[in-house]
N, C-alpha and C positions, 0 to 999 in steps of 0.2 A: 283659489279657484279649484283645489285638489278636490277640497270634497263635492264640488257642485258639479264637475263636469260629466260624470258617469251620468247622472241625470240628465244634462241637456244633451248629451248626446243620444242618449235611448229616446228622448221624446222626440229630438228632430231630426233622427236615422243620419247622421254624419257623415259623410263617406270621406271627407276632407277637412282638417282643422288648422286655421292660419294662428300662433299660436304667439304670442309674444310677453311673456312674463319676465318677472325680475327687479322691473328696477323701481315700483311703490317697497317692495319687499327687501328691497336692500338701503332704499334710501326709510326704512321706519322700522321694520318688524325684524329682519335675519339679515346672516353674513353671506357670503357665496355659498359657501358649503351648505349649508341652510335652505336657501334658494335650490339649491341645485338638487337636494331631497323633496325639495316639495316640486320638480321639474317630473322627477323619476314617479312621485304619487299622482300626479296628474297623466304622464304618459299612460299608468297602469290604470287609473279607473279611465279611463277613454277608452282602454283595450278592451277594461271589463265589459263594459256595455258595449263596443260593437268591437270585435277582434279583429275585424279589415280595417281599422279605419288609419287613413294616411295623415300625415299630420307635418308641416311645415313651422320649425322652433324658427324667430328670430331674435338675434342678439341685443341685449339693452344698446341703443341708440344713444345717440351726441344727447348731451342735455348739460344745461348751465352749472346745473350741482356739480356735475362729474370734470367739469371745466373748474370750480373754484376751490374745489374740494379733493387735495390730493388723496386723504384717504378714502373716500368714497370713491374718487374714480380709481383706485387701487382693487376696489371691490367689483365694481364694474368690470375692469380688464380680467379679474381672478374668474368672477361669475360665469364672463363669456370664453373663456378659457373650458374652464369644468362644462359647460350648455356642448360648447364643440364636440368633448369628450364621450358626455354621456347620451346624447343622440348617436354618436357610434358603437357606443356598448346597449345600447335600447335596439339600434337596427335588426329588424326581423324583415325576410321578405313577403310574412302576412299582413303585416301592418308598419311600412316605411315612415322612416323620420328623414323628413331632411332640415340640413343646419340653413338657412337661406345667408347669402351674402347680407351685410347694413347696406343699407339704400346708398346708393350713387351719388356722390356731392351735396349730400347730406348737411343742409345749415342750422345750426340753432337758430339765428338769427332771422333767418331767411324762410324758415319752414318748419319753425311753431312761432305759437300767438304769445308763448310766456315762456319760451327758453325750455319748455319738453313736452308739452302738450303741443301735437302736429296740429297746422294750420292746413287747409287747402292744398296747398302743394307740399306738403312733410305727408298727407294723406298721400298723394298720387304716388310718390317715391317710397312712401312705403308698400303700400299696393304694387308696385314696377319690383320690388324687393322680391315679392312674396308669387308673382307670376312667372319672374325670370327662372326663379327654383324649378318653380313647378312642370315649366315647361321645358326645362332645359335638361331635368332629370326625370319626370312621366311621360313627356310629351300632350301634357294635359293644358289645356287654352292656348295661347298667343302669347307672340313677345307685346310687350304691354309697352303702352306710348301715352304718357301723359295728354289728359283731354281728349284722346279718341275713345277711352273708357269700354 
């Protein structure tokens, strides 16, 4: 998405990006380290094309790979390790990042449809993720309550 995001953010004036990369990219193409340079190009073309714009990272989520697959979920835990890092070394007060908490009771089982694609309620908890941030560090929307939407 690094190279595509400058673009949709100039065409759809951006002011705020809920941002969750990583784990197509670590479970096929790169390692964390890897991941986390292509976190850092994606941060910088967003800036390029609008230099206010605030941007909310969340960390790769529960998923069945990272449950069966000790080296993979090694990757995982490295990835969101280095994601924490490097939204603190990105932090500018022109254009904030913030790291958002993993959603709340968070189930593979329970909230996706195939163990990491979110179902219905893996959306709403994610979504609860990515408002609590925002509201809790811009004062931007509401605390978020599943199904009051």
């Amino acid at each position: 998405m690094a190279p595509l995001i400058g673009e949709a953010v100039r065409r759809h004036r951006a002011d705020v990006l809920l941002v969750s990369l990583g784990l197509i990219d670590l479970g096929f193409y790169t390692n964390a380290e890897q991941t986390t340079e292509n976190v850092r190009a994606f941060v910088t073309g967003a800036r390029e094309a609008r230099p206010g714009v605030r941007m909310v990272l969340l960390p790769v989520i529960p998923n069945v790979r990272a449950q069966a697959d000790e080296d993979f979920a090694a990757q995982v835990d490295r990835f969101n390790e280095l994601l924490a890092k490097t939204v603190a070394d990105l932090a500018e007060p022109r254009s904030p990042l913030l790291l958002a908490s993993p959603p709340e009771a968070y189930d593979i089982d329970a909230d996706t449809y195939d163990g990491t694609h979110p179902n219905a309620s893996g959306e709403h908890r994610i979504a609860q993720a990515f408002a609590a941030a925002m509201w809790e560090a811009w004062g931007i929307g509401r605390a978020y309550a599943a199904g009051t939407g």
